[in-house]
C-alpha positions in Angstrom: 54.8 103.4 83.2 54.8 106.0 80.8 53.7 105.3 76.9 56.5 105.4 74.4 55.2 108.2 72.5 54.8 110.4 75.2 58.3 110.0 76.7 59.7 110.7 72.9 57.8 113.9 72.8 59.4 115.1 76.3 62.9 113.9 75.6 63.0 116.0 72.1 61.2 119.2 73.8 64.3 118.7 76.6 66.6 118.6 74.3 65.3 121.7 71.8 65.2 123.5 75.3 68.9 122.5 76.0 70.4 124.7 73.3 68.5 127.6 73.7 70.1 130.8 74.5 68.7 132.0 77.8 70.3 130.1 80.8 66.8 129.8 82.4 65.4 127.4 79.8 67.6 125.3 79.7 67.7 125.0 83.7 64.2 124.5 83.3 64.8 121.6 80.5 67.5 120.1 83.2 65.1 119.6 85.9 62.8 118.3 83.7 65.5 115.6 82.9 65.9 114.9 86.2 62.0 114.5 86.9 61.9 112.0 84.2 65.2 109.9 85.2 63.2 109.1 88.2 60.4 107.5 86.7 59.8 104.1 85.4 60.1 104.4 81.7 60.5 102.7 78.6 63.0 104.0 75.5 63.7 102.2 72.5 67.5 101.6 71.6 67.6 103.5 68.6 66.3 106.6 70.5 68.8 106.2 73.2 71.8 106.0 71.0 70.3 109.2 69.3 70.6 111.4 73.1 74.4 109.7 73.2 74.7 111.4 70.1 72.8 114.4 71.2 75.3 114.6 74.2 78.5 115.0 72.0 76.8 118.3 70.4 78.1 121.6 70.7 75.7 124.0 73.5 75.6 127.4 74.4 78.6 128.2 76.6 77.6 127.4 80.5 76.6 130.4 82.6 77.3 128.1 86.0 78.7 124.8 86.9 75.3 123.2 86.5 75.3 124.3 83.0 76.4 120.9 81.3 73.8 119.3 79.3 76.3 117.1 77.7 76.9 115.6 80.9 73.4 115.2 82.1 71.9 114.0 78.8 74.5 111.5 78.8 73.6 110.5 82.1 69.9 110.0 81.2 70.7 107.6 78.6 73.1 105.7 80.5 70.6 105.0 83.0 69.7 102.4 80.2 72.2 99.8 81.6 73.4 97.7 78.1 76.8 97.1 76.9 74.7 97.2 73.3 75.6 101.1 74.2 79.3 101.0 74.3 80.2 101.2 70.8 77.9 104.1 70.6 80.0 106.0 73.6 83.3 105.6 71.7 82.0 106.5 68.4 81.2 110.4 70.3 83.6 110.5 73.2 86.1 113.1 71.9 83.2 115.5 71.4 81.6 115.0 75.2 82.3 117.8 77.8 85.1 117.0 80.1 82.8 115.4 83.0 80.9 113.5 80.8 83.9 112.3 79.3 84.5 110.8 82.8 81.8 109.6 83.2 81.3 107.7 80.0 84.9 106.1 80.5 83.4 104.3 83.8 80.6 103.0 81.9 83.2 101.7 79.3 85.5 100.2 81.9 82.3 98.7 84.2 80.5 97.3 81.1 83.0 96.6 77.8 84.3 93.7 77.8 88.0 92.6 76.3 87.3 93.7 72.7 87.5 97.8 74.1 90.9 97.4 75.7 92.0 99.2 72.7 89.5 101.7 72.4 90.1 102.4 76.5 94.2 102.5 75.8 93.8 105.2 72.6 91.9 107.2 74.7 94.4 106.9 78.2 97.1 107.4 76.2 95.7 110.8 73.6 94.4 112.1 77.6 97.9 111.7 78.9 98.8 114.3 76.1 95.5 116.7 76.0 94.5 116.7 79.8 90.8 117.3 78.4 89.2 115.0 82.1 90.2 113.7 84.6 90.8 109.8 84.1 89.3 107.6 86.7 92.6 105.4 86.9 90.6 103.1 90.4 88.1 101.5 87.4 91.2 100.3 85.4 92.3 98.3 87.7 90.8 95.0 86.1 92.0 96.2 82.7 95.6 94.8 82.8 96.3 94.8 79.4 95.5 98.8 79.7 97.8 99.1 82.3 100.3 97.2 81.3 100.7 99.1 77.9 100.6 102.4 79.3 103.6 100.9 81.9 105.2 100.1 78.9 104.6 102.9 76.4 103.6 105.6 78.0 105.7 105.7 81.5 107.2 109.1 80.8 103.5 111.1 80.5 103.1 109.3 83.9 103.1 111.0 86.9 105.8 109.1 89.3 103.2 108.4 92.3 100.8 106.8 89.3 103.1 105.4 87.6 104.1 103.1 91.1 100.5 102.9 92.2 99.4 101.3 88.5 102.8 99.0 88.2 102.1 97.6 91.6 98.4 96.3 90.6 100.1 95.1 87.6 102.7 93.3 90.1 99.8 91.7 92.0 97.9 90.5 89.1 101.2 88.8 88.3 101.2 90.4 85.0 104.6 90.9 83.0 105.6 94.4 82.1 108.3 94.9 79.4 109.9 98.9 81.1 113.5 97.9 81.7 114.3 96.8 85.7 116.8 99.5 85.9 114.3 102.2 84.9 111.4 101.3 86.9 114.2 101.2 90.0 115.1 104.7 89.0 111.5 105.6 88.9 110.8 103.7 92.0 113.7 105.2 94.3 113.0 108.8 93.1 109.7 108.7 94.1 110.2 107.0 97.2 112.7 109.6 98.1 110.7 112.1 97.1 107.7 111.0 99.9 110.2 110.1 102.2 111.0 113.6 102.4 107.8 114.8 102.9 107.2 111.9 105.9 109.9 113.0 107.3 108.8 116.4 108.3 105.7 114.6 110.8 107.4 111.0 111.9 109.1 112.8 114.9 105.6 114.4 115.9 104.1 111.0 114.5 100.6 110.9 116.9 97.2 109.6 115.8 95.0 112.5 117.0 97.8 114.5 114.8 97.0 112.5 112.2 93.2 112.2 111.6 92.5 115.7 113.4 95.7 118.4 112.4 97.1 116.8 109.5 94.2 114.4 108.1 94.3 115.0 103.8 98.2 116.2 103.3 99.5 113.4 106.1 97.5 110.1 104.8 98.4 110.8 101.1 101.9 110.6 101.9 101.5 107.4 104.0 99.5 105.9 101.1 102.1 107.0 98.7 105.2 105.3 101.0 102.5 102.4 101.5 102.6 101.7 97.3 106.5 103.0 97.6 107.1 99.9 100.0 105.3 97.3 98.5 106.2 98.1 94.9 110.0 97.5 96.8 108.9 93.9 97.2 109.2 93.1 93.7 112.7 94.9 93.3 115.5 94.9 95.3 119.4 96.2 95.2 121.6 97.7 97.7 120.1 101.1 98.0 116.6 99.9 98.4 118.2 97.4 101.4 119.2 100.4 102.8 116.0 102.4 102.3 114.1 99.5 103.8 115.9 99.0 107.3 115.6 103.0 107.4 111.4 102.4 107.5 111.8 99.8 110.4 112.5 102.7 112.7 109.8 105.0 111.4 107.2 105.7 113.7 104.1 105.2 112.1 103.4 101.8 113.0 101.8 101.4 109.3 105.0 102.3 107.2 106.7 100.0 109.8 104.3 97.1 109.1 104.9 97.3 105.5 108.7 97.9 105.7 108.4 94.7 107.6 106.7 92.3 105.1 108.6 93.8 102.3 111.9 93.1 104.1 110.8 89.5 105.1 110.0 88.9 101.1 113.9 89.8 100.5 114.7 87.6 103.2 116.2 90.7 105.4 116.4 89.5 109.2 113.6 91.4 110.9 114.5 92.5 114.8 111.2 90.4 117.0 111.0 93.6 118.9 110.0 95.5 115.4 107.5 92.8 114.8 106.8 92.7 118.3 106.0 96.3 117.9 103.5 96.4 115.2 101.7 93.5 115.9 100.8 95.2 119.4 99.8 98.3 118.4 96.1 98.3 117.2 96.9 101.0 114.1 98.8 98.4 112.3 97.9 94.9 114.0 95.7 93.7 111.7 97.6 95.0 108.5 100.5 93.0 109.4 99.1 89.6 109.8 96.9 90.1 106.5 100.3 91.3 104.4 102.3 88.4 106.6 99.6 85.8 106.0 100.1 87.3 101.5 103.5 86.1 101.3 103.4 82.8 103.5 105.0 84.2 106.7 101.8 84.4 109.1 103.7 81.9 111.4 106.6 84.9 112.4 103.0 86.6 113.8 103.4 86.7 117.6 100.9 84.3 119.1 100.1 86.3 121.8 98.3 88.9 119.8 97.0 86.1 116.7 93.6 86.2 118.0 90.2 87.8 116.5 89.6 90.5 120.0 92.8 91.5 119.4 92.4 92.3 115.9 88.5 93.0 116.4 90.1 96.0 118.4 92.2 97.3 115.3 89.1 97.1 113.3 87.6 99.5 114.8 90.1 102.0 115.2 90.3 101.8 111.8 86.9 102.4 110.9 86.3 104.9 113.3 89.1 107.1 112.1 88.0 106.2 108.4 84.6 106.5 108.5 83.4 108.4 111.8 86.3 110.9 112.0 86.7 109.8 115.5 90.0 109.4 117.0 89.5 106.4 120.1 91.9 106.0 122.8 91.7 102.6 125.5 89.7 100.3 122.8 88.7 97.5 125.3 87.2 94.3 124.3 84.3 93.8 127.1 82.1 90.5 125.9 80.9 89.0 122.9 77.3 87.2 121.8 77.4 84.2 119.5 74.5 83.2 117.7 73.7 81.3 114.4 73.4 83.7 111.4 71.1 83.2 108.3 73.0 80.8 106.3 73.2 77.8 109.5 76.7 79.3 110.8 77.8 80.0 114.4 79.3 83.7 114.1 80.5 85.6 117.1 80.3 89.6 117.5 82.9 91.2 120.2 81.6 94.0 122.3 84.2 97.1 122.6 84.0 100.1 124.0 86.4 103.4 123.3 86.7 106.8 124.7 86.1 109.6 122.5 85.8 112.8 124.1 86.2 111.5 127.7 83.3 110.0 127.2 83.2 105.6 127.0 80.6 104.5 123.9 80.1 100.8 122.7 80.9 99.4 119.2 80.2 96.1 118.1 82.6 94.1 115.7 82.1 91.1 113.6 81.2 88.7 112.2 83.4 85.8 113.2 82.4 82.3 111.9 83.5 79.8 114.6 85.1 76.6 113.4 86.9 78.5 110.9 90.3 80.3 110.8 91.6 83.6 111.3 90.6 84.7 107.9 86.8 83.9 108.9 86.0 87.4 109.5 83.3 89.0 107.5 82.7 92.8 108.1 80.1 93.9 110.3 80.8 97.1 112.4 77.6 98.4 115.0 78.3 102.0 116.1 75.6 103.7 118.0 77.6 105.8 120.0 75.5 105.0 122.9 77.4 105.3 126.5 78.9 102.1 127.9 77.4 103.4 131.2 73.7 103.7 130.0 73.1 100.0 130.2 74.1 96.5 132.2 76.4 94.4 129.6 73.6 92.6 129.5 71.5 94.9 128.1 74.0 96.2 125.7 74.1 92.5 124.4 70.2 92.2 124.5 69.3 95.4 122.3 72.0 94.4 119.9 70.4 90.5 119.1 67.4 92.3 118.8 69.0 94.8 116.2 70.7 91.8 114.4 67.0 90.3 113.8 65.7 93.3 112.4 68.2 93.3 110.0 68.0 89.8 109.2 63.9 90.8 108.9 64.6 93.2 106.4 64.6 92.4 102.7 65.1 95.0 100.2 64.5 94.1 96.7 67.5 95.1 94.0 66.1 93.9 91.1 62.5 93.1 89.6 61.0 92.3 86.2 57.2 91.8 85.4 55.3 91.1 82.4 51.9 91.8 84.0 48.9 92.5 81.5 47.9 96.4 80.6 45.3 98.1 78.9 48.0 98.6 76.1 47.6 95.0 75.7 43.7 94.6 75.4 44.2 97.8 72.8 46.4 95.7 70.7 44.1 92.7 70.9 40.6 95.0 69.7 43.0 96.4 67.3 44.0 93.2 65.9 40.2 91.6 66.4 38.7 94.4 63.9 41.4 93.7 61.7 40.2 90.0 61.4 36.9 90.7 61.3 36.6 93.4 58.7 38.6 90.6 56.3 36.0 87.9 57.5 33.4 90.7 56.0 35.0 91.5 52.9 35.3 88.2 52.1 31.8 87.0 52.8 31.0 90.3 50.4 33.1 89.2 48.1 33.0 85.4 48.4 36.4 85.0 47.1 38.1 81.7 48.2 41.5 83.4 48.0 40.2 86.2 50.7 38.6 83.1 52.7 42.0 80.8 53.0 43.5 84.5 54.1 41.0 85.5 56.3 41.6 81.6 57.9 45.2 82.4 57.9 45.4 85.8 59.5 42.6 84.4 61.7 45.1 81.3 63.0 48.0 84.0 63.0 45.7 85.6 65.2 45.1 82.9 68.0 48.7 82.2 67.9 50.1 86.2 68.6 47.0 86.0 71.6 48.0 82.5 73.0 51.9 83.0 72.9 51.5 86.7 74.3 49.0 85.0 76.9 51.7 82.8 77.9 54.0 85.2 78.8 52.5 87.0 81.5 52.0 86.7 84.8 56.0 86.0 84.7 58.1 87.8 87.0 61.8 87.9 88.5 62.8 89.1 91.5 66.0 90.1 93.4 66.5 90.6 96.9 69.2 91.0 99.8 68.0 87.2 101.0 66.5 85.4 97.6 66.0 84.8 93.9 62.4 84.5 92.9 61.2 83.6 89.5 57.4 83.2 89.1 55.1 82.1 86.0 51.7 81.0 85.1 52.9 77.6 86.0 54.9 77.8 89.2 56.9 80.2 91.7 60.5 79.3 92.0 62.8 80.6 94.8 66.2 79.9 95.9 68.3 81.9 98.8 71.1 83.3 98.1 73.5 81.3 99.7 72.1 78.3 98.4 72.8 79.3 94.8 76.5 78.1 93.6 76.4 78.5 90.0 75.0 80.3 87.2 75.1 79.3 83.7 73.7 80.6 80.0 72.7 78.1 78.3 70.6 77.5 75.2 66.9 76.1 75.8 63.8 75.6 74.4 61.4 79.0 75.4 58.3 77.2 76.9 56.8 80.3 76.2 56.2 80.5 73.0 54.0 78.2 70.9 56.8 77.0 68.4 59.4 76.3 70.7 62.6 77.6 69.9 66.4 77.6 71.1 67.3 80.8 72.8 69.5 81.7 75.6 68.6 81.1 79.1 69.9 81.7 82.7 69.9 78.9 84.5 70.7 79.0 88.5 72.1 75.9 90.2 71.9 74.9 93.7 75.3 72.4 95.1 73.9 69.8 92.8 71.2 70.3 90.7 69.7 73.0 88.6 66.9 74.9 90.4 65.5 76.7 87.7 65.7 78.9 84.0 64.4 81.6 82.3 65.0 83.1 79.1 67.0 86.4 79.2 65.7 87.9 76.0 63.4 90.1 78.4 65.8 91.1 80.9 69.0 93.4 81.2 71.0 90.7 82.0 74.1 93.2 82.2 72.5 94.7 85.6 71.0 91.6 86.8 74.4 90.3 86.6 75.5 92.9 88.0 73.2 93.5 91.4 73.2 89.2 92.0 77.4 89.5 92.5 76.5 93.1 94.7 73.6 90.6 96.6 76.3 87.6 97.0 79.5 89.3 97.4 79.8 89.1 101.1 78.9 84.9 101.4 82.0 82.8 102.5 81.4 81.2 98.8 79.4 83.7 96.7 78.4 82.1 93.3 80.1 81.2 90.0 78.8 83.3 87.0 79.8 81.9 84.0 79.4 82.6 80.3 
């Protein structure tokens, strides 16, 4: 841990270094920056709101694309995970350079909270006019009252693909928007029209090696567009779009089909079975159309014969192969599965496939399924190894893969960790304080003044109460892991797994850790029933912790309740 004072001293030689005029100082000062970011350090507040500052200066004009110290100082200081910072971001943002400006408007959307929906809106809808960055529209997507005013006042600076994408979130969140129906049907049709035309020049060609080897970026930007386009379509509805809806049914990507079905079935159009039919067998679009049938009630229409998990365990993974591995499979086979009990007491199954890429057959493993539960009891796991389905007995294959799953299950990584273990600052500041006391113990035997002897028995009992209540503090620590929640003091370790925890709460407590026990806010993690444990959160970023403990539960069947 570095000390204070010698961190200031290298942050303001960076930063002198990062306006000087030749190029290769202030490369120099940038790697520097980057050498530090790595290390475990401590900053003041106030000096981190001063680099925010520093970061809206003006620097010498950049020789090279690295050349952006307003971008990387900024990214120093918002290392330092607070939302005390936001205000501070705002105050400079017009003056940032275009990529920190992007960068600063993540932090804004990932850590403000309601009271900068304003703030977020003036700058959205002055960037619509200036094009100064490029907005990151994917982290507004939980600020509806952002969207929803730039749907309403600023639709014509909108792009008409945006201006669909953003409505249809706004749709889904069940959120009212005040743009006249007839105009966001004009909008709507044009743009459809618009892709349609585009689609149109591959749907008779329509193959999926065409598709994620020939025509990969241009092709799936203009699905994703008539994807938005079609479901947007469930919320409106006139005779035109009627028309432009039993036209999708006889596309040929299976996906546009799929959501030209459950967009028609919302309007209560008669679907052809053989359409459905159709879609439901063919492993591109399978599992998209019983998810967006099961969204609107109609999971019933779902032909039996393909409504269970292998079948959609197989259009899994042609989906993430052709996503992720840039692999286009052909004859996906489902040849066994293993069920065992995961970590949390729960039988899961894991179907074995194999696929042919390159005329050659590899494995892939798919889960996990919880048995017992429905359909929706699927919770991703996806084993690739590309090893050859001829290399080993099924057996085998099933064998080496248990013994991967308990590896996995062995392995704990830590996310988060706070300690207030004792360093050689602190015996500094206790010799420091000692001579202090002493040298008024001396003066006031010289001077055998009872004033200087009531202080000297004041700033003695002052004293043992700054040593006892700092002694009392250490030896804490709080830990965060993939499989637990530890919280340790001089009293007691505490630990709960993850699944186990159901709620957490901030609540005002009394701090056993100080001598005068005072209120202060706590967070305090519950169990089913009872309350496991609590610590004080003066110490802690509680943004982060937050933060990484929904990242660490996210993917449990029923991941905790944070509450304020």
């Amino acid at each position: 841990m570095y000390r204070l004072t010698t961190v200031d001293l290298q942050l303001k030689q960076i930063m002198r270094d990062l306006k000087h005029d030749d190029p290769q100082k202030r490369y120099e000062a940038l790697c520097a920056l980057e050498q530090l970011s790595e290390e475990e350090i401590e900053l003041q507040a106030t000096f981190i709101r001063k680099m925010i500052a520093y970061a809206a200066e003006t620097f010498p004009d950049p020789v090279d694309e690295w050349d952006d110290p307003s971008y990387y100082v900024l990214q120093f200081s918002l290392y330092f995970f607070s939302a005390q910072f936001v205000p501070d971001i705002l105050e400079h943002f017009a003056r940032f350079s275009p990529a920190a400006k992007e960068m600063a408007f993540r932090y804004i959307c990932e850590l403000g909270d309601e009271q900068y929906d304003d703030a977020l809106y003036h700058i959205v809808h002055s960037e619509l006019k200036q094009q100064t960055f490029s907005i990151p529209w994917e982290q507004l997507l939980h600020r509806m009252k952002v969207i929803k005013k730039v749907i309403d006042c600023d639709h014509a600076h909108l792009p008409s693909d945006l201006f669909c994408w953003l409505l249809l979130h706004l749709h889904r969140a069940e959120v009212p928007c005040h743009l006249q129906r007839d105009k966001i049907v004009s909008i709507l049709v044009r743009q459809y029209c618009q892709t349609k035309e585009m689609y149109e020049q591959y749907d008779a060609d329509y193959n999926p090696t065409f598709v994620f080897r020939f025509w990969r970026e241009n092709y799936l930007s203009v699905r994703s567009d008539m994807h938005v386009c079609l479901c947007l379509m469930g919320f409106y509805y006139n005779e035109q779009i009627a028309t432009l809806l039993q036209e999708a049914l006889s596309f040929r990507d299976p996906t546009i089909r799929a959501r030209a079905i459950v967009t028609s079935l919302r309007h209560h159009i008669i679907v052809n079975d053989d359409v459905i039919f159709a879609c439901a067998n063919n492993i591109e679009s399978a599992d998209l159309l019983y998810e967006e049938m099961k969204r609107i009630g109609k999971q019933q229409l779902f032909p039996m014969e393909f409504n269970h998990p292998a079948h959609f365990a197989k259009s899994h993974l042609f989906y993430v192969l052709t996503h992720e591995y840039d692999v286009v499979p052909t004859d996906i086979k489902v040849i066994d599965y293993v069920e065992i009990e995961n970590e949390h007491g729960e039988r899961v199954r894991y179907y074995l496939l194999s696929f042919v890429d390159e005329q050659e057959v590899y494995i892939a493993w798919i889960g996990m399924y919880v048995q017992h539960k429905n359909r929706g009891s699927m919770f991703e796991y996806t084993y690739v190894p590309f090893i050859r389905f001829q290399q080993y007995e099924i057996g085998e294959h099933k064998k080496q893969f248990i013994e991967q799953l308990k590896k996995e299950q062995q392995i704990e990584h830590t996310l988060f960790q706070r300690q207030w273990s004792f360093r050689w600052t602190n015996m500094l500041s206790y010799a420091v304080l000692m001579l202090f006391i002493c040298s008024r113990w001396l003066v006031a035997v010289e001077e055998k003044s009872v004033f200087l002897y009531v202080l000297s028995f004041l700033l003695t009992a002052l004293g043992i109460v700054f040593v006892v209540n700092d002694w009392r503090k250490r030896n804490r620590e709080i830990v965060l892991t993939t499989k637990k929640l530890m919280y340790a003091d001089r009293w007691d370790i505490r630990e709960i797994p993850l699944h186990q925890i159901k709620r957490v709460t901030f609540e005002k407590r009394k701090n056993r850790y100080h001598i005068f026990q005072r209120k202060s806010e706590h967070i305090v993690i519950y169990d089913e029933r009872h309350e496991q444990f609590a610590f004080p959160k003066d110490d802690i970023n509680e943004e982060q912790f937050v933060l990484l403990l929904r990242h660490a539960t996210n993917h449990l069947q029923q991941p905790p309740h944070i509450q304020k």
